[in-house]
C-alpha positions in Angstrom: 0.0 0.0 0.0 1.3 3.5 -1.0 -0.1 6.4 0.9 0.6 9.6 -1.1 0.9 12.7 1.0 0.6 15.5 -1.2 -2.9 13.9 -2.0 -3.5 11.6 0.6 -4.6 8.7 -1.5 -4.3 5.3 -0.5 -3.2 3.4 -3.1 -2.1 -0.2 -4.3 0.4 -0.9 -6.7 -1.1 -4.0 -8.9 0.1 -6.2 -12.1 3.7 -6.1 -13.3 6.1 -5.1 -16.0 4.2 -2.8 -18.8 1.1 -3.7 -17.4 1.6 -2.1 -13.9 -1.2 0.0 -12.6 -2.5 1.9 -9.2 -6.0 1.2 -7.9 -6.7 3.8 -5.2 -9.0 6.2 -3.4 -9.1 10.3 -2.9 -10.2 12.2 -0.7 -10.6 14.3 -2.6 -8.2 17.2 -4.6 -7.7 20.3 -6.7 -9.3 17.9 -9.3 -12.3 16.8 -7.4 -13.8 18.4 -3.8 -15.3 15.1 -3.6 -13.8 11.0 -3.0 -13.4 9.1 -5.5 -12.2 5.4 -6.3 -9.6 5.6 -9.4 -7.6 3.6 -11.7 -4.6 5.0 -13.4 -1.6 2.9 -15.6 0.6 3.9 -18.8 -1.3 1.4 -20.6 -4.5 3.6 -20.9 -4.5 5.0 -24.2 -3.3 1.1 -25.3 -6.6 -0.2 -24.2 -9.8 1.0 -25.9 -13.3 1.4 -25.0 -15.3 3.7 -22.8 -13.7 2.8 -19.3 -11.1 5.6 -18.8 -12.9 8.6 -17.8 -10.6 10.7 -15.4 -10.4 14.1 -17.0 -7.5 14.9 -14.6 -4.8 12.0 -15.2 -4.7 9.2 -17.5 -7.4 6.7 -16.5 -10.7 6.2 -14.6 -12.6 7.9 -12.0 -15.9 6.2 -10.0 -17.9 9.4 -7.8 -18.2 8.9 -4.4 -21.6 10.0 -6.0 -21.9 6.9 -8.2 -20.8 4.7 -5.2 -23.3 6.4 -2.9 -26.5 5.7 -5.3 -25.3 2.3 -6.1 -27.5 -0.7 -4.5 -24.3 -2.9 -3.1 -21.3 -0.4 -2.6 -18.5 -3.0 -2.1 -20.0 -5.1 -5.1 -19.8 -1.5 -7.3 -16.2 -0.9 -6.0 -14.9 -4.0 -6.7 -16.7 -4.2 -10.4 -15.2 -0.5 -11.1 -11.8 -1.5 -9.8 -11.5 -5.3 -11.7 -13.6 -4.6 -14.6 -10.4 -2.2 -15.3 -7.6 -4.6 -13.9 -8.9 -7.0 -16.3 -8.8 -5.0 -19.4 -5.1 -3.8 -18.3 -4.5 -7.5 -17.5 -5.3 -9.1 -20.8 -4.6 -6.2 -23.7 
């Protein structure tokens, strides 16, 4: 787990090699006033389709607003955050 000060995310480092990425959560930032999950890797641009949404950094973003409204939070985190591990995983 990496805890980043300047932001104070917590993050994880997953996958290896060129496929490495960071699955985290915000607080909150200059980018956001609000939390948010996020998913962020180099391999973006390589991997198409709708699922990188961040407008800030390179890679995805879920609301604290989307996770609120959701029926089964955990079930809605974990779908955002390995929905996107496996398209990193396997492109």
């Amino acid at each position: 787990m990496q805890l980043w000060p300047e932001h104070f995310d917590a993050s994880v480092e997953c996958l290896t090699g060129e496929r490495h990425a960071v699955f985290g959560a915000s607080p909150g930032d200059a980018s956001s006033d609000d939390p948010y999950l996020y998913v962020t890797s180099s391999r973006v641009s390589a991997v198409p389709g709708d699922l990188w949404n961040a407008t800030s950094f390179e890679g995805a973003v879920m609301s604290l607003a989307d996770l609120v409204a959701a029926a089964d939070q955990r079930a809605a985190a974990l779908e955002f955050f390995r929905i996107r591990r496996s398209a990193l995983a396997f492109s």
